[in-house]
C-alpha positions in Angstrom: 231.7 -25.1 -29.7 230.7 -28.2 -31.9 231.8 -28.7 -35.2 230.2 -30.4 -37.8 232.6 -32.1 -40.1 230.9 -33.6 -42.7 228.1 -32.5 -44.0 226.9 -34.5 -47.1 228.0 -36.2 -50.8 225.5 -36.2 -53.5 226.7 -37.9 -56.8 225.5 -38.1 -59.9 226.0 -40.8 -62.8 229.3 -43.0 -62.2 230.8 -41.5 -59.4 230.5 -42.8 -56.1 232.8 -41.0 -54.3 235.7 -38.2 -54.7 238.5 -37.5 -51.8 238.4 -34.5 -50.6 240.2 -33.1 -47.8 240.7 -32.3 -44.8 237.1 -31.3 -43.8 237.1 -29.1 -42.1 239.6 -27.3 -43.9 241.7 -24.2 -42.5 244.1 -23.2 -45.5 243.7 -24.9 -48.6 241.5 -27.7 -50.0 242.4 -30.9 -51.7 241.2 -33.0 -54.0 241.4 -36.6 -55.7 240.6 -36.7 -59.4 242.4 -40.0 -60.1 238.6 -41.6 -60.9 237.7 -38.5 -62.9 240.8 -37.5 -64.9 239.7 -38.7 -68.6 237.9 -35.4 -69.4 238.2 -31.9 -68.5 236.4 -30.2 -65.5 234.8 -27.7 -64.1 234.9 -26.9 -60.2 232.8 -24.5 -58.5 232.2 -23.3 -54.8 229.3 -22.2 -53.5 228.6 -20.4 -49.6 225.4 -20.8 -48.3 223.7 -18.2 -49.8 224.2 -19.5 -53.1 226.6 -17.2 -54.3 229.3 -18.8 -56.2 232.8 -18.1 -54.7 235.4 -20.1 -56.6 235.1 -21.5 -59.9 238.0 -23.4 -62.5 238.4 -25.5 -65.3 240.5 -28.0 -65.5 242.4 -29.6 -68.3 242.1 -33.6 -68.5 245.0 -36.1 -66.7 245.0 -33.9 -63.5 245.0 -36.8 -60.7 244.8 -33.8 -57.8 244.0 -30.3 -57.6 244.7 -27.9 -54.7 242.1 -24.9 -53.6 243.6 -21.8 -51.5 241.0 -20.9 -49.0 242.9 -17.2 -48.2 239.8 -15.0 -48.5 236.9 -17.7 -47.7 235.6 -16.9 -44.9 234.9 -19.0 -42.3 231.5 -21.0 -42.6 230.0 -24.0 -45.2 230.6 -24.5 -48.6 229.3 -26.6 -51.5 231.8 -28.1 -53.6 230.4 -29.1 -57.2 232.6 -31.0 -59.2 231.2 -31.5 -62.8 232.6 -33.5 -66.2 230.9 -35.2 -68.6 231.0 -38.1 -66.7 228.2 -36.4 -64.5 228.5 -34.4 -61.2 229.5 -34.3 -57.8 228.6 -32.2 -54.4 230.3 -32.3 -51.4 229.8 -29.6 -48.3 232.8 -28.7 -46.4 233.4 -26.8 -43.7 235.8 -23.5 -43.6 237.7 -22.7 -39.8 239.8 -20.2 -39.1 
């Protein structure tokens, strides 16, 4: 079975890049917001079929965040990190 690991970043305005980890990911999700923590943000997950799965805002000054994946199932997601700085997508992958 092959595995693709990682699948894409896409960013918008200043940001050139946002750890996150580990992709893939088995039990939770985490991710870097040193470069981003001046304003509050918003962070949303979407599957494949576009339906939006996890979504929380987050105060300013946060340098990390963790995501539980209990109840994703496995597959790819879209992680889209957004502050008024501008925005940022990432895929990951979800095993089991």
């Amino acid at each position: 079975m092959a595995i693709l690991i990682h699948l894409g970043q896409y960013q918008y305005n200043n940001f050139e890049t946002i750890p996150v980890y580990p992709n893939p990911a088995k039990k939770e999700l985490k991710i870097d917001l040193k470069d981003i923590n001046t304003t509050d943000s918003r962070i949303l997950i979407f599957n494949t079929t576009c339906q939006k799965v996890f979504e929380e805002l987050l105060k300013a000054n946060l340098e990390s965040y963790t995501i539980s994946l209990n109840g994703f199932l496995q597959g790819i997601y879209f992680l889209n990190i957004q502050t008024e700085q501008g925005s940022f997508r990432q895929s990951y992958v979800k095993m089991e």
